[in-house]
VEXDREN-2710 file (C-alpha; in Angstrom, 1 decimal):
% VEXDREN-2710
k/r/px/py/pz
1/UNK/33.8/11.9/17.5
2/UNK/35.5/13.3/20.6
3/UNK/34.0/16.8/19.9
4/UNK/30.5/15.4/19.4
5/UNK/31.1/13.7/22.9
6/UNK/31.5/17.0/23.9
7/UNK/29.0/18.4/22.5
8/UNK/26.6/16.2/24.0
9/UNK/28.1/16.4/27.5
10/UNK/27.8/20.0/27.4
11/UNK/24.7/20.4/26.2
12/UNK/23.3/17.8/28.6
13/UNK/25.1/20.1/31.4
14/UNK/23.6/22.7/30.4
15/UNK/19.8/21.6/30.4
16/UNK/20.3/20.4/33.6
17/UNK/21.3/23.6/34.9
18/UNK/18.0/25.4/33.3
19/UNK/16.2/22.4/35.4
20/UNK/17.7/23.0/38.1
21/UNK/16.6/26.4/38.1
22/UNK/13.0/25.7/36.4
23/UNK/12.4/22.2/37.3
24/UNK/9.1/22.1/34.8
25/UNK/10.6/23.4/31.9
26/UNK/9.7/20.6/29.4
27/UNK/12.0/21.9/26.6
28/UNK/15.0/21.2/29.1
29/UNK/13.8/17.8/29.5
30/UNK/13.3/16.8/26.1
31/UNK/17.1/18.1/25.2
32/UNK/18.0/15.8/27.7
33/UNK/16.4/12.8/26.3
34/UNK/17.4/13.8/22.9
35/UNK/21.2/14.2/24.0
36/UNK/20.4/10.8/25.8
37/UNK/19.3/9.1/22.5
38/UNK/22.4/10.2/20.8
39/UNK/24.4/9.1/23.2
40/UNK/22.7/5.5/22.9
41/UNK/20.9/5.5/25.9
42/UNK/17.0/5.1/24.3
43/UNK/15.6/3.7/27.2
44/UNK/16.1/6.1/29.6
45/UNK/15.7/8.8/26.5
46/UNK/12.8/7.4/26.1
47/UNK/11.1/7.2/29.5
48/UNK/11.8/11.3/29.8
49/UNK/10.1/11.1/26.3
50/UNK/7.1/9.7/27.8
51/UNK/7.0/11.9/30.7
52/UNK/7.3/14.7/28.7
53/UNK/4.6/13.7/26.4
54/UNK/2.3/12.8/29.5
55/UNK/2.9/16.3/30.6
56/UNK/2.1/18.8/27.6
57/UNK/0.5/16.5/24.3
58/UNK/1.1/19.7/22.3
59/UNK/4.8/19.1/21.1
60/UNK/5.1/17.5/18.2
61/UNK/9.0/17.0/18.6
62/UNK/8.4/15.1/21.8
63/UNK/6.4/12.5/19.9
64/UNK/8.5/11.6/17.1
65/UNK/11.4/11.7/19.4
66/UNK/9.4/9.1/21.4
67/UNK/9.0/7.1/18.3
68/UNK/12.4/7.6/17.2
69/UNK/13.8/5.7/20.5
70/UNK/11.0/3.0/19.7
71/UNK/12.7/2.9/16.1
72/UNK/16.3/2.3/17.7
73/UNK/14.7/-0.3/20.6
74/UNK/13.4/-2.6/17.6
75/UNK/10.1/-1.9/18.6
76/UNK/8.5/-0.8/15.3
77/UNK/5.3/-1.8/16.1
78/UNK/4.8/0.7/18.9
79/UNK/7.1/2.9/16.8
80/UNK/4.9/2.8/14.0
81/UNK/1.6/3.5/16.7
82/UNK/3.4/6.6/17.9
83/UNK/3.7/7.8/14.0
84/UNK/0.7/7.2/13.4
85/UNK/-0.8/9.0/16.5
86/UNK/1.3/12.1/15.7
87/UNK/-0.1/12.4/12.2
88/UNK/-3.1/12.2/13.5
89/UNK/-3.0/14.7/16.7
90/UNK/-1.0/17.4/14.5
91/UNK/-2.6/16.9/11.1
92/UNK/0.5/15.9/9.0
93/UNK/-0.8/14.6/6.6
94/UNK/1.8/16.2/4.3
95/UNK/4.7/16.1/6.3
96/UNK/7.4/14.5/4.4
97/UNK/9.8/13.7/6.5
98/UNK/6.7/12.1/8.6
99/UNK/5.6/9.9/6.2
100/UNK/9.3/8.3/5.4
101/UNK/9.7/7.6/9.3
102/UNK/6.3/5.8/8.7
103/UNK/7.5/4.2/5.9
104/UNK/10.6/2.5/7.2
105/UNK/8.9/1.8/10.7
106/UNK/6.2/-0.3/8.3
107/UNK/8.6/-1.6/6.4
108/UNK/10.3/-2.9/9.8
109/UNK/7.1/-4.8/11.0
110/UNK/7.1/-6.3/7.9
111/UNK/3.9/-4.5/6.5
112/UNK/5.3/-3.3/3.0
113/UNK/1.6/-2.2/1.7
114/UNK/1.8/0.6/4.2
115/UNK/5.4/1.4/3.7
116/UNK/4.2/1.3/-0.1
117/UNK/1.4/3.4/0.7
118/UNK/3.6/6.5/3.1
119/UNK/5.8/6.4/0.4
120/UNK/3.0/7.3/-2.3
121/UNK/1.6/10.3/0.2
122/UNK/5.2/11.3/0.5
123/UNK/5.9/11.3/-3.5
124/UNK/2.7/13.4/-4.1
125/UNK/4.0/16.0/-2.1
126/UNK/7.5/16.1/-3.5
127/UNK/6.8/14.4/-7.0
128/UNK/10.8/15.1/-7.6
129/UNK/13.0/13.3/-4.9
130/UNK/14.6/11.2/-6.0
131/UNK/15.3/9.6/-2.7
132/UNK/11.4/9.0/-2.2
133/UNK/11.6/7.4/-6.3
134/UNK/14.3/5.2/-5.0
135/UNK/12.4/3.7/-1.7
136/UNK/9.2/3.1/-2.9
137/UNK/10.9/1.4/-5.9
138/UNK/12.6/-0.6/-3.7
139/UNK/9.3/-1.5/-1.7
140/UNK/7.6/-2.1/-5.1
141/UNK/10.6/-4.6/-5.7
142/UNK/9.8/-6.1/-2.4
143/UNK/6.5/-6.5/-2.4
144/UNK/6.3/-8.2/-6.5
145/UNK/9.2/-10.7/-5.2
146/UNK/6.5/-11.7/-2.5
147/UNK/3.7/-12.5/-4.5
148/UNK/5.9/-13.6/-7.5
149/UNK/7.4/-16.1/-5.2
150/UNK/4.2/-17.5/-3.6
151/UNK/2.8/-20.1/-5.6
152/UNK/-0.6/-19.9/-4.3
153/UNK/-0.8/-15.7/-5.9
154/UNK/-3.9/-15.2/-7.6
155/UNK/-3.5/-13.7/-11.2
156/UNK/-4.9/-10.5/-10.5
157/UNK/-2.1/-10.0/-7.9
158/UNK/0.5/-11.2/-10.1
159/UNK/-0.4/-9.0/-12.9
160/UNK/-0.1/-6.3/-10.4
161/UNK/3.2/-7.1/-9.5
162/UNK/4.7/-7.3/-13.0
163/UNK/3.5/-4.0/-13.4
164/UNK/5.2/-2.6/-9.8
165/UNK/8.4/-4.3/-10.9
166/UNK/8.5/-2.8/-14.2
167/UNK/7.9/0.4/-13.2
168/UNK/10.3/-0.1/-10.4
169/UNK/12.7/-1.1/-12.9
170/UNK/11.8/2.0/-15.2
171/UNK/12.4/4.2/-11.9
172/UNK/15.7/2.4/-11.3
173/UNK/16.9/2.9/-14.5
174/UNK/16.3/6.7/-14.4
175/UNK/17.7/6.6/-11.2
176/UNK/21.2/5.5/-12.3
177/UNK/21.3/8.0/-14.7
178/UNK/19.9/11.1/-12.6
179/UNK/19.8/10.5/-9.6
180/UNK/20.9/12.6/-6.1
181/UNK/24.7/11.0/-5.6
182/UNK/24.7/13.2/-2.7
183/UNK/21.9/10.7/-1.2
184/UNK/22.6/7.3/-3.0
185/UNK/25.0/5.2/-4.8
186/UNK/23.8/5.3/-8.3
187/UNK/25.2/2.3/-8.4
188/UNK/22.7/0.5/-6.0
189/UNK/20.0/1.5/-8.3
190/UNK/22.0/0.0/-11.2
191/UNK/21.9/-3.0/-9.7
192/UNK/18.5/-2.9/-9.3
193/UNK/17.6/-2.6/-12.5
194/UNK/19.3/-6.0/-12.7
195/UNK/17.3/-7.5/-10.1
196/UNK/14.0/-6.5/-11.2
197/UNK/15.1/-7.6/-15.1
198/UNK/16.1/-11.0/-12.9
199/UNK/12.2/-11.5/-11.0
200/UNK/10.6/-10.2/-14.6
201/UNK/12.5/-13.0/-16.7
202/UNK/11.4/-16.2/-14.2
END
């Protein structure tokens, strides 16, 4: 922790020093910010983020990092507006990494058909993470409990959701067999199973 702080402090020393001797250099400024963010400071972080962006639209980095501090402030709905704008502007459409920030800004505002939806886009450019397998099971999860919950569902929906939640529960099963342990407990998606086998059986 102490040689993070570091880190950070040199680094942030040292970008101010290449501003101070090339006070447009944009790169300098957004190492600031993103030293800033790490250190917890989003707002400010994020205003340089802004200015940045106001300055050259080109960067990519400079957006996500904007939406990034958004993330942190709990403001996923303009989080999830930046996202969006940045696929847009750069054309990542298969920009994995991308699509998950998308995902879990979606999944913040509450909007789990989105999140469901990034996480497809996401899967059908890496077919075999199983990361991706275990979040959009889990949105699958959430989004059946939803309509299996509400009384007023219409059938069609409902039928839907049985078949998310068993294939969610299919996905969880395989998961606690084979999947990454470097990125998940296996044993969350044991439990999982459960859950699903739980919703299925009301």
């Amino acid at each position: 922790r102490e040689k993070e702080r570091r880190h950070q402090d040199r680094a942030l020393s040292m970008y101010k020093m290449v501003l101070r001797v090339d006070p447009r250099n944009l790169y300098a400024a957004n190492g600031i910010a993103s030293v800033l963010a790490h250190k917890g400071y989003f707002r400010e972080a994020r205003d340089i983020f802004a200015q940045v962006r106001e300055a050259t639209a080109d960067v990519k980095d400079v957006w996500l990092n904007l939406a990034h501090c958004y993330m942190e402030q709990r403001q996923y709905v303009s989080a999830v507006q930046m996202y969006e704008n940045c696929l847009k502007k750069f054309n990542k459409q298969h920009d994995v990494d991308l699509m998950v920030y998308m995902a879990r800004a979606y999944y913040k505002c509450g909007k789990l058909a989105e999140a469901r939806r990034a996480l497809v886009q996401a899967r059908h450019v890496m077919p075999i993470d199983t990361l991706l397998m275990y979040n959009l099971s889990l949105v699958q999860r959430f989004m059946a409990t939803d309509i299996l919950t509400d009384e007023k569902s219409k059938l069609k929906l409902v039928l839907q959701a049985v078949g998310d939640l068993e294939l969610a529960q299919k996905n969880f099963g395989f998961l606690s067999r084979h999947g990454d342990k470097q990125r998940f407990d296996l044993g969350w998606a044991e439990q999982e199973v459960r859950k699903c086998g739980d919703l299925l059986w009301q």
